[in-house]
MIDOSE-1310 file (N, C-alpha, C; in nm, 2 decimals, decimal comma, always signed):
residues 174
xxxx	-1,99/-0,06/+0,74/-1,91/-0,09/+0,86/-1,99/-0,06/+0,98; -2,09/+0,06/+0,97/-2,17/+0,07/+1,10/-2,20/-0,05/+1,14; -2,27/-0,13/+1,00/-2,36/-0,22/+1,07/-2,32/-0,36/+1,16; -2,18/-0,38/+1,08/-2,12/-0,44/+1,11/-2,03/-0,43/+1,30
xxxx	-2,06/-0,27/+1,28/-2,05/-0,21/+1,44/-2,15/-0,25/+1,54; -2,27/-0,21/+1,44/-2,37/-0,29/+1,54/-2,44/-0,38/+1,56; -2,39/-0,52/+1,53/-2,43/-0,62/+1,57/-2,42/-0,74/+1,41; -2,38/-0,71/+1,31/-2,42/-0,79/+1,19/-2,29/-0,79/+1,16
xxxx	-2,20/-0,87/+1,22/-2,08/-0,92/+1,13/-2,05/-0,99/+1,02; -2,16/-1,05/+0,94/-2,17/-1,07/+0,83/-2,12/-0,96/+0,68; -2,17/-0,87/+0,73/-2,18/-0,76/+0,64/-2,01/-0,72/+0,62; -1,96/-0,83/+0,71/-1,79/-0,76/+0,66/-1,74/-0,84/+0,55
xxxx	-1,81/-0,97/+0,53/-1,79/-1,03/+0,41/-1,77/-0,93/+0,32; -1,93/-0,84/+0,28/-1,89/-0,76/+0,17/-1,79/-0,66/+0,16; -1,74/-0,59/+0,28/-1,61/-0,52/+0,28/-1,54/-0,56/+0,20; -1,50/-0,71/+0,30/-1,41/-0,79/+0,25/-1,38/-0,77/+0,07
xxxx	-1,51/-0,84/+0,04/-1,52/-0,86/-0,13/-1,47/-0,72/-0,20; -1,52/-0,63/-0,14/-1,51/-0,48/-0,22/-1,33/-0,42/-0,16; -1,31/-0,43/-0,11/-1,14/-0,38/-0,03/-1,01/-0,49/-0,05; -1,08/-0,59/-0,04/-0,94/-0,72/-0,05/-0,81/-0,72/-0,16
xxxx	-0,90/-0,63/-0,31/-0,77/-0,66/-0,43/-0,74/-0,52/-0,40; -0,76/-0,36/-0,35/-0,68/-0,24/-0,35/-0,62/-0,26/-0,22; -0,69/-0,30/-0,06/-0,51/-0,35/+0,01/-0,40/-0,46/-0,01; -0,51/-0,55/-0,08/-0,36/-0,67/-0,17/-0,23/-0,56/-0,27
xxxx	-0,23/-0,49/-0,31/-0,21/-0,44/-0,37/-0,08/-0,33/-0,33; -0,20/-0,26/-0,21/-0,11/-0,20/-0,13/+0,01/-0,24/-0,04; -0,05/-0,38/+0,01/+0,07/-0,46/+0,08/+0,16/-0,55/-0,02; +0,12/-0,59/-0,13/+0,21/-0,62/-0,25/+0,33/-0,51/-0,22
xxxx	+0,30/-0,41/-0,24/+0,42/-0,28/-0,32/+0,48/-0,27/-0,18; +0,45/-0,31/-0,06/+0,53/-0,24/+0,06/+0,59/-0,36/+0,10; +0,58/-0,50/+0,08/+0,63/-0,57/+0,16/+0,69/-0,68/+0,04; +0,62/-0,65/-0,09/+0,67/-0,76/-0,21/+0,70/-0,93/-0,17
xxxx	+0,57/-0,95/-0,10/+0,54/-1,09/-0,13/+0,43/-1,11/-0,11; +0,39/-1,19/-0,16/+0,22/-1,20/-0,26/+0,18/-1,28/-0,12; +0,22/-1,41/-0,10/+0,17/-1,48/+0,04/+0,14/-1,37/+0,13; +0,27/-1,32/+0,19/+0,24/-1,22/+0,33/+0,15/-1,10/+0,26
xxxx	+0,14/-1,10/+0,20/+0,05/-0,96/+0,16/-0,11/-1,04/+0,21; -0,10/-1,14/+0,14/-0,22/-1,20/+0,18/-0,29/-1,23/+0,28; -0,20/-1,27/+0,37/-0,20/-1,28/+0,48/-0,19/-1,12/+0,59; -0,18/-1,04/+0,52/-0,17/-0,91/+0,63/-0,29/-0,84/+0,60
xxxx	-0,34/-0,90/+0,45/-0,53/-0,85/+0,43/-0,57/-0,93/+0,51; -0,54/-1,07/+0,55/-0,66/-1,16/+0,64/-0,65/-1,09/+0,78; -0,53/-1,02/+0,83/-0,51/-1,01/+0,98/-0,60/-0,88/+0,95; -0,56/-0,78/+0,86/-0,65/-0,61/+0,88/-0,81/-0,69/+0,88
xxxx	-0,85/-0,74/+0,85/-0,97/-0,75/+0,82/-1,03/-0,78/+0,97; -0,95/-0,90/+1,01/-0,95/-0,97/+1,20/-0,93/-0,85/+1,25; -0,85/-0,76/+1,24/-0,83/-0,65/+1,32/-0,96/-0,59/+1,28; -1,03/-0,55/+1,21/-1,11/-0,46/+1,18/-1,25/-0,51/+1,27
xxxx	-1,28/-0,67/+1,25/-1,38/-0,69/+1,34/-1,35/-0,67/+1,47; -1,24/-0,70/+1,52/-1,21/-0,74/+1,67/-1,24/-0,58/+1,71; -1,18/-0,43/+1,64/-1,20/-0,34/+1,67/-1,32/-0,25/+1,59; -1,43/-0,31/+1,56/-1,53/-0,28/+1,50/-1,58/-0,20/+1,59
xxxx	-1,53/-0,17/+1,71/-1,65/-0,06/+1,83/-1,61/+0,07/+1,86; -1,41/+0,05/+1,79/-1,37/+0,20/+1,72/-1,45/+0,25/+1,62; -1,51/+0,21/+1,54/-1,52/+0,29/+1,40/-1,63/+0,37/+1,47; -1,61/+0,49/+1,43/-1,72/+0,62/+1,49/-1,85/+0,64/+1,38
xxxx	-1,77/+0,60/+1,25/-1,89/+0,63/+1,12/-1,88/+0,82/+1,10; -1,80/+0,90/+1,15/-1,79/+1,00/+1,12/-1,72/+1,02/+1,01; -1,61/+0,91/+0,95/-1,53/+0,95/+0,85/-1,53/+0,84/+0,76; -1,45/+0,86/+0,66/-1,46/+0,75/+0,52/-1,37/+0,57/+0,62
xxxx	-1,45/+0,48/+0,56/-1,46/+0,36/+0,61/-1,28/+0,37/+0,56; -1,23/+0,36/+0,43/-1,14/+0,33/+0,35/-1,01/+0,40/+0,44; -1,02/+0,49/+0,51/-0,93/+0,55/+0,60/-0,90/+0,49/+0,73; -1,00/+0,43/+0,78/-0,99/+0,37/+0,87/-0,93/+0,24/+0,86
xxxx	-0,93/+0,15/+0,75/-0,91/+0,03/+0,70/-0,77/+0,03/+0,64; -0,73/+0,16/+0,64/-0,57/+0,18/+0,55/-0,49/+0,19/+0,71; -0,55/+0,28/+0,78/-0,50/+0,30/+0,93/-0,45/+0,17/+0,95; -0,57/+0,08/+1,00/-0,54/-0,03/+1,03/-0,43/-0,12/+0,96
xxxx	-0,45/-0,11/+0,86/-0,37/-0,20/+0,76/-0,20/-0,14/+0,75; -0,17/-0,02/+0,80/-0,05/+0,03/+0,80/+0,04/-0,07/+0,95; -0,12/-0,05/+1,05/-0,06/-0,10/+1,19/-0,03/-0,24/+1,19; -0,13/-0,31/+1,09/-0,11/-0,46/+1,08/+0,05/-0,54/+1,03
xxxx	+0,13/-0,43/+0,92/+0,20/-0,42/+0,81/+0,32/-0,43/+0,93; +0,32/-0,27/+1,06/+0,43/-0,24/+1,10/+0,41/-0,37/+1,25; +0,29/-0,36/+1,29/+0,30/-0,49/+1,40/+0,35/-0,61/+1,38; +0,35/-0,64/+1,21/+0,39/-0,80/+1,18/+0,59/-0,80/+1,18
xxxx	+0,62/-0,68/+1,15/+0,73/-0,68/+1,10/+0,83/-0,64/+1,25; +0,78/-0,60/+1,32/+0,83/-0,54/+1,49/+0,80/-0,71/+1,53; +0,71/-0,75/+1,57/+0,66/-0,88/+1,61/+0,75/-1,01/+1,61; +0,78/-1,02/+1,42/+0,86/-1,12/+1,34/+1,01/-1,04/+1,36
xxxx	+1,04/-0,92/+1,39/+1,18/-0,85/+1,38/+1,28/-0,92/+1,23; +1,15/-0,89/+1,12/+1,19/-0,94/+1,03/+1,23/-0,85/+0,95; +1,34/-0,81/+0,85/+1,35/-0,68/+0,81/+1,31/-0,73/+0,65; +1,20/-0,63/+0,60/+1,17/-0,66/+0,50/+1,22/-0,59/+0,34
xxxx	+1,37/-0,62/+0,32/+1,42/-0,59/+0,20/+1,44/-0,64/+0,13; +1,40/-0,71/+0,10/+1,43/-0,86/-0,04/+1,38/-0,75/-0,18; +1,48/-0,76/-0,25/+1,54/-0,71/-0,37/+1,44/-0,81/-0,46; +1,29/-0,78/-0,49/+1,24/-0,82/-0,61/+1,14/-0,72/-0,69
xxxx	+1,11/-0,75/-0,78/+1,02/-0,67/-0,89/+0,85/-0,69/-0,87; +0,85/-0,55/-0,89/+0,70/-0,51/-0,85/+0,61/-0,55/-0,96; +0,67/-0,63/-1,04/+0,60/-0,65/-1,18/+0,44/-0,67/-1,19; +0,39/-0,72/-1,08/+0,24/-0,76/-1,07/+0,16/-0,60/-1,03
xxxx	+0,22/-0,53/-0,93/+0,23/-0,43/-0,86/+0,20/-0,32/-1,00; +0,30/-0,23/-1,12/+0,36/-0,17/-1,18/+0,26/-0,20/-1,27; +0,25/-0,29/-1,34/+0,19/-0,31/-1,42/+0,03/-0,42/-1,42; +0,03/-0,46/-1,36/-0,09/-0,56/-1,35/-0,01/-0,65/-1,39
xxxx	-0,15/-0,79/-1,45/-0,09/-0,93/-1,52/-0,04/-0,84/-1,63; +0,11/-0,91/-1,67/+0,20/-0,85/-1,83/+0,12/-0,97/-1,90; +0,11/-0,87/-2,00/+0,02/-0,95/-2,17/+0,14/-0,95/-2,26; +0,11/-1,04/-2,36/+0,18/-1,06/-2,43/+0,21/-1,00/-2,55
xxxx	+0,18/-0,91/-2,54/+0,13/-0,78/-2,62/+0,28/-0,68/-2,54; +0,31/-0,71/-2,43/+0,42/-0,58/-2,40/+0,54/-0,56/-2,44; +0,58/-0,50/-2,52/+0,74/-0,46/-2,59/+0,83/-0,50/-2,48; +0,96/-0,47/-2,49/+1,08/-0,53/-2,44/+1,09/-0,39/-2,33
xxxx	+1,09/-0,29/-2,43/+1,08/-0,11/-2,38/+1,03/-0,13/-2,26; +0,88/-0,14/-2,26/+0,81/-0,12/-2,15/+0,84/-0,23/-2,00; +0,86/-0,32/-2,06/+0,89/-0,42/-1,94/+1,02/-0,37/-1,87; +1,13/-0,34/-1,92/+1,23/-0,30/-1,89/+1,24/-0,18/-1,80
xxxx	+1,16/-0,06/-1,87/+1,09/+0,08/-1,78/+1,02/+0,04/-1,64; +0,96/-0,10/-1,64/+0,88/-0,15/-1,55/+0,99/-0,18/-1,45; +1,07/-0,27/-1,47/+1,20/-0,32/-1,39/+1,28/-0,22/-1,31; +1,35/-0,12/-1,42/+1,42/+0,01/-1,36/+1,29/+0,14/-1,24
xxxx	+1,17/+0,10/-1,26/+1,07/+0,16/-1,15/+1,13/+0,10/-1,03; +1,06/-0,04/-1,09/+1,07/-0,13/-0,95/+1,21/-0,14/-0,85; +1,31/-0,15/-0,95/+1,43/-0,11/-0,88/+1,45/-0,02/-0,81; +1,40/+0,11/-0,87/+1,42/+0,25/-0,77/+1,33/+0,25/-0,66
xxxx	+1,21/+0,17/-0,69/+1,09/+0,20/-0,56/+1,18/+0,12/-0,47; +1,20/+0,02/-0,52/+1,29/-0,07/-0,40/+1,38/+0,01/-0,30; +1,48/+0,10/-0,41/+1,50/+0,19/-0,32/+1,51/+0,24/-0,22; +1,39/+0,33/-0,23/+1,34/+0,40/-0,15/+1,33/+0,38/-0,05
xxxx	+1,30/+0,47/+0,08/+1,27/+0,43/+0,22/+1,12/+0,43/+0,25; +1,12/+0,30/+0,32/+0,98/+0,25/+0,29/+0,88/+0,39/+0,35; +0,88/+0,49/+0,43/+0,79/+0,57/+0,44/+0,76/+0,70/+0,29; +0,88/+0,66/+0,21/+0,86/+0,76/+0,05/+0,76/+0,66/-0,02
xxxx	+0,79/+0,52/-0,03/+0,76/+0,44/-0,10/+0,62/+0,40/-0,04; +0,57/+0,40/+0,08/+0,43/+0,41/+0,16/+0,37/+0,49/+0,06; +0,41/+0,67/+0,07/+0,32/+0,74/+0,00/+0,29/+0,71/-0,12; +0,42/+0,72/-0,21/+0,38/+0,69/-0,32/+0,29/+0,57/-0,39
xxxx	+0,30/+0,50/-0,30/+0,19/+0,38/-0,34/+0,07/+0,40/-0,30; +0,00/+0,50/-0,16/-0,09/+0,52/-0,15/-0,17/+0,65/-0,25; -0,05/+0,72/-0,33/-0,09/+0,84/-0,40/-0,11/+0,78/-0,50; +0,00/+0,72/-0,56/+0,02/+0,69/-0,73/-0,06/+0,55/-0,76
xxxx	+0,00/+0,48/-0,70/-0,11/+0,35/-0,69/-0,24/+0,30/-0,66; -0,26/+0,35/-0,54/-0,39/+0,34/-0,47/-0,46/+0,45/-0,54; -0,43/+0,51/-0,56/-0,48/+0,67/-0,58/-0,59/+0,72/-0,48; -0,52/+0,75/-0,38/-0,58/+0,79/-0,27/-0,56/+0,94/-0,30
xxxx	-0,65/+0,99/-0,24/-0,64/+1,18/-0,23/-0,55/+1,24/-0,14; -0,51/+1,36/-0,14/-0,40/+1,36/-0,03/-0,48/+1,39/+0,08; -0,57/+1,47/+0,08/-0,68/+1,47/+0,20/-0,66/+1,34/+0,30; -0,67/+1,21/+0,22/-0,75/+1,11/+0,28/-0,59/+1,00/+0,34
xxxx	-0,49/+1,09/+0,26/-0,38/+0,98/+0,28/-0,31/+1,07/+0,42; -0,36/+1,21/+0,41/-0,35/+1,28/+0,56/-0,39/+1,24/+0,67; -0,52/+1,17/+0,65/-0,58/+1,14/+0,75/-0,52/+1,01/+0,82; -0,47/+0,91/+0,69/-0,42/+0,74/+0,72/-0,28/+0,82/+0,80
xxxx	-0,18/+0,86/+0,71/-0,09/+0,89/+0,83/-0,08/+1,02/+0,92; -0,18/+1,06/+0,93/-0,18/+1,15/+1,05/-0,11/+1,27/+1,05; -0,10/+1,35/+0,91/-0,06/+1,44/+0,89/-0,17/+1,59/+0,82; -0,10/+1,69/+0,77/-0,21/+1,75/+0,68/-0,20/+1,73/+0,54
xxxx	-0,28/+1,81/+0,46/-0,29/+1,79/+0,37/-0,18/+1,85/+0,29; -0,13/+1,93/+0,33/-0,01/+2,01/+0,27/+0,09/+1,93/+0,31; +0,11/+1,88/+0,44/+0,25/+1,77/+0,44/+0,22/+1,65/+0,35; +0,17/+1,58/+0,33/+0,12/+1,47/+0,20/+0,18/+1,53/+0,05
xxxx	+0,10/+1,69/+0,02/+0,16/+1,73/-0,07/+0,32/+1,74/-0,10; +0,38/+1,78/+0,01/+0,53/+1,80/+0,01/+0,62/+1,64/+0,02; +0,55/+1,57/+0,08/+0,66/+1,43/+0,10/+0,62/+1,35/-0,05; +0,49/+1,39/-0,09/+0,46/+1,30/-0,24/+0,57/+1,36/-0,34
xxxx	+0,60/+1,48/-0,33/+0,66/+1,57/-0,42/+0,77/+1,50/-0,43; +0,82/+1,56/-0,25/+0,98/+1,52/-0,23/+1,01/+1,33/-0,31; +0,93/+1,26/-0,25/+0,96/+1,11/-0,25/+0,93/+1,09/-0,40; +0,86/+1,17/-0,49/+0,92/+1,18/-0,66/+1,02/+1,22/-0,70
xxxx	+1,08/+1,32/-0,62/+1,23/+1,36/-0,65/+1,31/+1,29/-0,69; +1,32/+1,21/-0,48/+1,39/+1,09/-0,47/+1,37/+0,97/-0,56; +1,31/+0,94/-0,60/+1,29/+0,87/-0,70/+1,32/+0,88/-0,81; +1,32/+1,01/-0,87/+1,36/+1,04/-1,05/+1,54/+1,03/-1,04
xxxx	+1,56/+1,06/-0,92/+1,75/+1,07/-0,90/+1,76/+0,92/-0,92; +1,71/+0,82/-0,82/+1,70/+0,69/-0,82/+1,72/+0,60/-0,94; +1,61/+0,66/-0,99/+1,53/+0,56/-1,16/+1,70/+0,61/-1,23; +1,74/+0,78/-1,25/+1,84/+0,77/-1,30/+1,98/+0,68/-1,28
xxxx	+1,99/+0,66/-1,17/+2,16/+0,63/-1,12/+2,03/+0,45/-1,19; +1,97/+0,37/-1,12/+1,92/+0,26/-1,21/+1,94/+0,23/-1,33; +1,92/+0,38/-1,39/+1,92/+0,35/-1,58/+2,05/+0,31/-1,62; +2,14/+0,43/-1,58/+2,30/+0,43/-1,61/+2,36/+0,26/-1,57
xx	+2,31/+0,23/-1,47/+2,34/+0,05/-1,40/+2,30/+0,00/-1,47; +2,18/+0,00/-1,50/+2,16/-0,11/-1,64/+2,21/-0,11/-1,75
């Protein structure tokens, strides 16, 4: 990214290549549509050149690039005053491509997740996807939202709680 700071915008191609499938991924699970996800990796990336003369190079590139990507996620949705709760399954998210190899069990365990992540309030369901999913460190997911590292610890906890209550009242529904 320096370089790309200083003068060689080419070099974001390779960002690009190396970052594009773990924030697809992350904007999958927060906004559950595969198009706009895609589309909110093309805008972080635009955001990333246009403010390429923020990056200081003192800290991890991937923090800086989730920053962004949180602001791209909440600018589109304030912007569009679109409210994003559409009730669908994280199935690509949860599990990767399903093989044909996966029992009835497991897909089902998959569905009752995705139902409770649905749940959730998108700032539990934020962490959890940047802890459990992404597997970001709490250090690092302190830094993307601007907390410490002991608050990261406590909302990842809490927002598993909420979740295991969730997945239950889901199970008994199914």
């Amino acid at each position: 990214m320096a370089k790309v700071r200083d003068g060689d915008p080419e070099r974001l191609g390779l960002l690009y290549e190396r970052y594009k499938r773990p924030l697809l991924g992350f904007f999958v699970g927060m906004v559950r549509d595969k198009e706009l996800s895609e589309d909110l990796v093309q805008n972080t990336f635009v955001r990333i050149l246009k403010y390429k003369h923020l990056f200081r190079g003192d800290g991890d590139f991937r923090t800086w690039m989730y920053h962004i990507a949180r602001n791209v996620k909440n600018d589109h949705f304030r912007k569009n005053k679109v409210a994003h709760d559409k009730v669908e399954f994280w199935e690509d998210k949860l599990g990767g491509e399903a093989s044909h190899a996966v029992d009835l069990q497991s897909e089902e365990e998959a569905r009752m997740i995705a139902v409770a992540l649905d749940k959730l309030p998108d700032d539990k369901k934020e962490i959890l996807l940047l802890s459990k999913y992404q597997e970001k460190k709490y250090k690092e997911i302190g830094e993307i939202l601007g907390c410490s590292e002991g608050t990261v610890k406590v909302k990842v906890f809490r927002a598993l709680q909420e979740l295991k209550v969730i997945y239950k009242l889901v199970e008994k529904a199914m």
